[in-house]
C-alpha positions as CSV (number, residue, x, y, z in Angstrom):
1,X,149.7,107.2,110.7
2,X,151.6,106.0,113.6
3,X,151.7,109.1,115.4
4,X,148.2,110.1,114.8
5,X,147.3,106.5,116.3
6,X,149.1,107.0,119.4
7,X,147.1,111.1,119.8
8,X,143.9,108.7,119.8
9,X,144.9,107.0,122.6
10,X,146.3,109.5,124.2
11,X,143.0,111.0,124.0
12,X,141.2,107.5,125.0
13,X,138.7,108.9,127.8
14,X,139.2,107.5,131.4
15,X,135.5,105.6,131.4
16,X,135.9,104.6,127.4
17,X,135.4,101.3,128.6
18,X,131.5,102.2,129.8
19,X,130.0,101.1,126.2
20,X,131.4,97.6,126.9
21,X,130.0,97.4,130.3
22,X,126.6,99.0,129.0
23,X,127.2,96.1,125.8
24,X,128.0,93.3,127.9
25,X,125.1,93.2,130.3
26,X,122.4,94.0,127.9
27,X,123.7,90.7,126.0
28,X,123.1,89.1,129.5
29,X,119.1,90.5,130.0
30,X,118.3,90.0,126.3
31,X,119.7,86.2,126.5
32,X,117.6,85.6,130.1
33,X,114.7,86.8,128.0
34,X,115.5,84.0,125.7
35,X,116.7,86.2,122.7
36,X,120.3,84.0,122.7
37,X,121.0,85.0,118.6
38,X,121.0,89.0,119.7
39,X,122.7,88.3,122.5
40,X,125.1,86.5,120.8
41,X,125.5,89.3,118.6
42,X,125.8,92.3,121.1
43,X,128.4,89.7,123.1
44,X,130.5,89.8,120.3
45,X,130.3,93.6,120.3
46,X,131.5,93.7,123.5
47,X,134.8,91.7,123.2
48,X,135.6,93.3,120.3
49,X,135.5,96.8,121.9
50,X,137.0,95.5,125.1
51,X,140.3,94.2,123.2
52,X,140.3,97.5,120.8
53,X,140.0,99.5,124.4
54,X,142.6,97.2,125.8
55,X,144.9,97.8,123.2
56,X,144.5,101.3,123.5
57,X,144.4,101.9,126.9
58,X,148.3,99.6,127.1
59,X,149.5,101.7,124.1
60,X,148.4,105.1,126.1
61,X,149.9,103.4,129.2
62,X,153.2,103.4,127.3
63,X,153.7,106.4,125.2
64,X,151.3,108.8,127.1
65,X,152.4,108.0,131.3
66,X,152.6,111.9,131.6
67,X,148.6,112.2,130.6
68,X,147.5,108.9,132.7
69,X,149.6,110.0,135.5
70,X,147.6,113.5,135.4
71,X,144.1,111.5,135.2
72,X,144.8,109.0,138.3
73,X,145.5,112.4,140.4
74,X,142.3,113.8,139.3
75,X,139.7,112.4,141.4
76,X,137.3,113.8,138.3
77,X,139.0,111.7,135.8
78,X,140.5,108.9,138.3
79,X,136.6,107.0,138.6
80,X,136.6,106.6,135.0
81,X,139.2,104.2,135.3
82,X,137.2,101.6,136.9
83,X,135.1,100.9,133.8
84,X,137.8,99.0,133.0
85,X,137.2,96.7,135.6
86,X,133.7,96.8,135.7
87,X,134.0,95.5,131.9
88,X,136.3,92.9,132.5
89,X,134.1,91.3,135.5
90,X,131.1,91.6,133.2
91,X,132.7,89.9,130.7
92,X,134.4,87.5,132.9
93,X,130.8,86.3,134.5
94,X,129.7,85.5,130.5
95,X,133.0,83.8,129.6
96,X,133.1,81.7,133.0
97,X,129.7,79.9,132.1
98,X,131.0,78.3,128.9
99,X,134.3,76.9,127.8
100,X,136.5,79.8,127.7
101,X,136.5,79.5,131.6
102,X,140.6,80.3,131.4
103,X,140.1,83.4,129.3
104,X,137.7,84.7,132.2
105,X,139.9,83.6,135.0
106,X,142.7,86.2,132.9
107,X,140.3,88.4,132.8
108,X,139.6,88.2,136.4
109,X,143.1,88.5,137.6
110,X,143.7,91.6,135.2
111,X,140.3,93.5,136.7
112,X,141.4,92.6,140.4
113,X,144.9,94.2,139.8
114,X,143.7,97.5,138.2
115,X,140.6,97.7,141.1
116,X,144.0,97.6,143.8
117,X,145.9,100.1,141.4
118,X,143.3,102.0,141.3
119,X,142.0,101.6,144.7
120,X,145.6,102.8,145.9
121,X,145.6,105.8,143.5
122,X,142.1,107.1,145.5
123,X,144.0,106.6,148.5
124,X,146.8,108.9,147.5
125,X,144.5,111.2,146.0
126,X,142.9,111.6,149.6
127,X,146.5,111.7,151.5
128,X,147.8,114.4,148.5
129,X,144.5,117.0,149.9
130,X,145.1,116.1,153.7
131,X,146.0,118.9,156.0
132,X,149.8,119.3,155.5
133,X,150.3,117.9,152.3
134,X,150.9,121.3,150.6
135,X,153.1,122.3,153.0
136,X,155.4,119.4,152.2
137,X,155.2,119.0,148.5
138,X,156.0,123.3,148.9
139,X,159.0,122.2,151.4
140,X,160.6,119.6,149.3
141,X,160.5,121.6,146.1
142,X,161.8,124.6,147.6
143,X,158.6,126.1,145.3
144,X,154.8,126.6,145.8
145,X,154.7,126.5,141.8
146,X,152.1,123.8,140.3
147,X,152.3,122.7,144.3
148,X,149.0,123.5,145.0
149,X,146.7,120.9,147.0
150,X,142.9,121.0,146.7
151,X,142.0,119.5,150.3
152,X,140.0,116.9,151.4
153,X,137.0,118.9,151.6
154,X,137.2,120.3,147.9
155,X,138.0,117.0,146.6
156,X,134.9,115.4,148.8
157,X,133.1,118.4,147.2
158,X,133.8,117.1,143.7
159,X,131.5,113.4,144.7
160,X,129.5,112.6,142.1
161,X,127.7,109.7,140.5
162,X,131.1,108.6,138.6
163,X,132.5,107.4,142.1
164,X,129.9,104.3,142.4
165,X,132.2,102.9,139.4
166,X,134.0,101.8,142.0
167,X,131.7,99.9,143.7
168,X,130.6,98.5,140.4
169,X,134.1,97.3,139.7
170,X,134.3,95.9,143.2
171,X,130.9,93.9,142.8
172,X,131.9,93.1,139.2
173,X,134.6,90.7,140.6
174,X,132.6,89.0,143.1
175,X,129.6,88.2,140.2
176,X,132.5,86.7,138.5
177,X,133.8,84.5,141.5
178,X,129.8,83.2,141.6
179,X,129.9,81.1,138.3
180,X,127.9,77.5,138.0
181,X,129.8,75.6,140.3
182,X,131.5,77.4,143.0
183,X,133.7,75.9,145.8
184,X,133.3,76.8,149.6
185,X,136.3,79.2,149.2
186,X,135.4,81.0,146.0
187,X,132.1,81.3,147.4
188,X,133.4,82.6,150.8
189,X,135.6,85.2,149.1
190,X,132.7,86.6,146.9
191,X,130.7,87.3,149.9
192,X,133.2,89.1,151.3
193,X,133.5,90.9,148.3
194,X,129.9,91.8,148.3
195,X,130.2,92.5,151.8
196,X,132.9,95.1,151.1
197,X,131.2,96.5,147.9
198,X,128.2,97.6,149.6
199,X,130.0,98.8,152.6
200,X,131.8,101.1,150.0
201,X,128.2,101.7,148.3
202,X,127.1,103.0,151.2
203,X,129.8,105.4,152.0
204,X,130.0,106.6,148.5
205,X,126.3,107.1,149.0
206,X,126.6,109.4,152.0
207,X,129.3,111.4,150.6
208,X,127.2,112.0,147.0
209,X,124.0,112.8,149.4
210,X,126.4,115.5,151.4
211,X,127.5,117.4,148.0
212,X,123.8,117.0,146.4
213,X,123.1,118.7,149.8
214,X,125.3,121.0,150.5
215,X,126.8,122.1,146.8
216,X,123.9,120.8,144.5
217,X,125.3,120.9,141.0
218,X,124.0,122.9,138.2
219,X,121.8,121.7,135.9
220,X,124.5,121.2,132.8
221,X,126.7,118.8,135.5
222,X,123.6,116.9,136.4
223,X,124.8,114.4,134.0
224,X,123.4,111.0,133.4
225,X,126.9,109.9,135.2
226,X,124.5,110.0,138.2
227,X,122.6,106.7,136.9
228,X,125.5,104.9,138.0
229,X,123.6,105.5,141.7
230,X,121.1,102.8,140.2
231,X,123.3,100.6,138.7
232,X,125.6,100.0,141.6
233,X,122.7,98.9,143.6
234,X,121.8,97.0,141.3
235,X,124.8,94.7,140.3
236,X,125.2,94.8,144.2
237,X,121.8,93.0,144.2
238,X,122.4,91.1,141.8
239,X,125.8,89.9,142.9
240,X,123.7,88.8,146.0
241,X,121.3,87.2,144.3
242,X,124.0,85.0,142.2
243,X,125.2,83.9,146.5
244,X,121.7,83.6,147.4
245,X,121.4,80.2,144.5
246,X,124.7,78.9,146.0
247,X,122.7,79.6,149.4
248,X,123.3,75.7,150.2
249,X,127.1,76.0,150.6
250,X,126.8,79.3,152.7
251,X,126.1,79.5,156.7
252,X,122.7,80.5,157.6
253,X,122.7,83.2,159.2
254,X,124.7,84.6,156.1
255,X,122.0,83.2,153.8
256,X,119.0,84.7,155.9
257,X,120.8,88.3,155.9
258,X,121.1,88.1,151.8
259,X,117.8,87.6,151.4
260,X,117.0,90.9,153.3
261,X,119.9,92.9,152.0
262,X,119.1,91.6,148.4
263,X,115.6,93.1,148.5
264,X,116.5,96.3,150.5
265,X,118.6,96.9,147.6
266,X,116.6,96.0,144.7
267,X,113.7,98.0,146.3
268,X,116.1,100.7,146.7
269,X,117.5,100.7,142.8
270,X,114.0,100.7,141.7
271,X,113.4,103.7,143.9
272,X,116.0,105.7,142.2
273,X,114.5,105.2,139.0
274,X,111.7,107.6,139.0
275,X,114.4,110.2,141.0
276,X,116.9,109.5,138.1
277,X,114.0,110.7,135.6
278,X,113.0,113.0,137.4
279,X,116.3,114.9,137.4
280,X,116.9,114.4,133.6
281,X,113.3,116.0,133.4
282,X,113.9,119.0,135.5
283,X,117.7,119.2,133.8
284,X,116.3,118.9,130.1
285,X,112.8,120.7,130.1
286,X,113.1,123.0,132.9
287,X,116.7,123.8,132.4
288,X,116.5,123.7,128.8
289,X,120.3,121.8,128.6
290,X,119.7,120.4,124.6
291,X,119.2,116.3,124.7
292,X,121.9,115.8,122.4
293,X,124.4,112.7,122.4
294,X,127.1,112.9,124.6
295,X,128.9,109.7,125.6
296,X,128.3,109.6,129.5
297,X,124.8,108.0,128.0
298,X,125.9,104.6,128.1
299,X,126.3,105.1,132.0
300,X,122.4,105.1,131.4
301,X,122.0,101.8,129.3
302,X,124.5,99.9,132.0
303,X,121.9,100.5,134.6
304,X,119.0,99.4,133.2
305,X,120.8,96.3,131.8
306,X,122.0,95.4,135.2
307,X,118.7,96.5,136.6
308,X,117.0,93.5,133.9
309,X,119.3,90.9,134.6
310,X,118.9,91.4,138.7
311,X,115.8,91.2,138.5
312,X,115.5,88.4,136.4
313,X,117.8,86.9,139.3
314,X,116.0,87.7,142.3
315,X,112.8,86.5,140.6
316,X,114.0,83.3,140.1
317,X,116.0,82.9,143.4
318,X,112.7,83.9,145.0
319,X,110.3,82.5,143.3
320,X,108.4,85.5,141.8
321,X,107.9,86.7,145.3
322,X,110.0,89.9,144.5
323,X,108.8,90.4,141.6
324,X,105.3,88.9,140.2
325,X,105.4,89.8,136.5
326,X,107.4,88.8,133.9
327,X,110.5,91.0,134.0
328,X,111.9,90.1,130.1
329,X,110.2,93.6,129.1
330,X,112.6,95.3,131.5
331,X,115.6,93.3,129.2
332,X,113.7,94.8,125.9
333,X,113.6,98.5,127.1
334,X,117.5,98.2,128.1
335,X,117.9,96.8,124.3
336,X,116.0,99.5,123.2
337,X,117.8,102.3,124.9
338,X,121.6,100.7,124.0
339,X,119.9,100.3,120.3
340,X,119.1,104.1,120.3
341,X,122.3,105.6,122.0
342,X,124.1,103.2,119.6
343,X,122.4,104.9,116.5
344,X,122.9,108.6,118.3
345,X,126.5,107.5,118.8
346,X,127.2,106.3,115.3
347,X,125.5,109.5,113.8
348,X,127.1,111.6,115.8
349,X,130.5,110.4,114.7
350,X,129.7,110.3,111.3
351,X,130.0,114.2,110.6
352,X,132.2,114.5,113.5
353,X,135.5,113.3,111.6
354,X,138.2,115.4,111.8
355,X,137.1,117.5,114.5
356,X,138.8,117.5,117.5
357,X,138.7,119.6,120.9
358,X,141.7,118.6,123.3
359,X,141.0,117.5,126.8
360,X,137.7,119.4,128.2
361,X,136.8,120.1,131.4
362,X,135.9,116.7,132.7
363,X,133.3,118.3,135.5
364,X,130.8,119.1,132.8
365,X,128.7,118.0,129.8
366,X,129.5,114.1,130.0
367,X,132.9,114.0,129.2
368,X,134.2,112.2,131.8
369,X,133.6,109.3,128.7
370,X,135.0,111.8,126.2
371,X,137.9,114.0,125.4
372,X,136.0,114.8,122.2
């Protein structure tokens, strides 16, 4: 018992933590559209998963370091990781507004100190594929045996929609610094955080854009990993929108720059929409890849959650100018789509037990959510 416990976290996928995310921010849109009992409900879900995922993410962290090690080199698996921190400000922002505050100020912490983890562990990715770095790992070993180094260019090659999670996670903490009643200096350091996420939205932007270019995937690793493009624009909109109604304590000229950064990027997150279907059209019907469950479709509910709830947001920090219908249908078609890929994922599970394939390719067919 215990030991087949501890294989199922060893096999806990990097991004397990993207039905949480997808979970949490539903609750959020379904409760703005004033449906507070379901949203109650799918809240509930959330923290439930989050502290089963937590547990087993700390128990793979401690009797599986060989097989996390191997995932925070892989800059294929390493992205996953930040679903842990996108969950964790998304359930922070929830928990801030009522009176577990402390529980979302623990939550808070934890997500900042696994983006910086994390954060580093891209950074040494990048400096392991520089120009020299094979020479020196082959020097100091004596060996070129399991020594060799990809290269920045093959690893910038590998960009894909699973690297916004990073932005995600980085705008996730700032939503969570933006709670009722903010102080100058909360409110300062969330813009700065905002500031820094969509910096880093925009880079990872250019460097997807270059691969789609250059290297366009094939239609099996179009994967619906690539809605992630949507919903980091548009929790970074929405994190903007939460400054924009504190727009009294901030200067200005910072305030008159939100409100045209807020809708550049809702306009732009709505313009990805019809791309994003697009694609899955041309992947599922012209390409004929079977529209079967796989797990990386919760990285398609999270993005039309977020896309409700911002704007929800921006309608009401601008008066309906943004956005002159009601948008609570927008919260009803992200419950419908978690309420289908919940059904899809509980039926697929069901005939699924005992069945296990160890540690797939990660580049292809979702699984950057699943080692099943």
């Amino acid at each position: 018992m215990r030991e087949e416990l501890l294989d199922r976290c060893r096999r806990l996928p990097p991004a397990c933590f993207a039905p949480v995310m997808a979970t949490g921010i539903v609750s959020r849109a379904v409760a703005q559209a004033g449906a507070h009992n379901v949203s109650r409900v799918l809240f509930a879900i959330a923290v439930a998963s989050y502290l089963v995922l937590l547990t087993g993410t700390a128990l793979k962290a401690r009797y599986h370091r060989a097989t996390l090690r191997a995932e925070l080199r892989d800059p294929a698996w390493l992205f996953g990781h930040f679903t842990l921190v996108a969950a964790s400000g998304v359930l922070a922002t929830r928990l801030g507004a009522g009176p577990l505050r402390y529980a979302a100020h623990v939550l808070l912490f934890l997500a900042a100190l696994v983006w910086l983890l994390l954060a580093r562990a891209v950074g040494r990715s990048v400096v392991r594929a520089a120009p020299g770095a094979e020479e020196r790992a082959i020097a100091g070993s004596g060996t070129g045996v399991g020594q060799e180094t990809p290269g920045p260019r093959a690893v910038v090659r590998r960009a894909d929609g699973s690297w916004f999670l990073a932005t995600v996670g980085l705008q996730a903490l700032g939503l969570a610094l933006t709670g009722p009643h903010p102080d100058h200096a909360v409110l300062a350091l969330a813009l700065v955080l905002w500031s820094a996420g969509s910096l880093l939205y925009a880079a990872t932007l250019a460097l997807v854009v270059r691969r789609l270019r250059h290297q366009p995937p094939p239609a099996a690793e179009l994967t619906p990993a690539y809605w992630v493009t949507m919903g980091a624009a548009a929790i970074s909109t929405l994190a903007g929108a939460r400054l924009l109604a504190h727009g009294d304590l901030l200067p200005g000229a910072a305030r008159a720059f939100l409100a045209v950064a807020v809708l550049a990027l809702w306009a732009w997150a709505t313009l990805l929409i019809p791309l994003l279907l697009a694609a899955g059209i041309w992947r599922h019907l012209r390409h004929r890849i079977p529209l079967t469950y796989e797990p990386a479709l919760w990285t398609i509910v999270f993005p039309l959650g977020m896309y409700a709830t911002a704007t929800t947001e921006i309608t009401a920090v601008e008066g309906g100018k943004a956005f002159p219908l009601s948008p609570h249908p927008l919260a009803w078609l992200a419950l419908t789509a978690w309420t289908a890929v919940t059904a899809r994922c509980l039926g697929n599970r069901l005939p699924a037990q005992g069945r296990r394939v160890d540690d797939p390719d990660p580049r292809t067919g979702g699984n950057l959510l699943s080692r099943e």
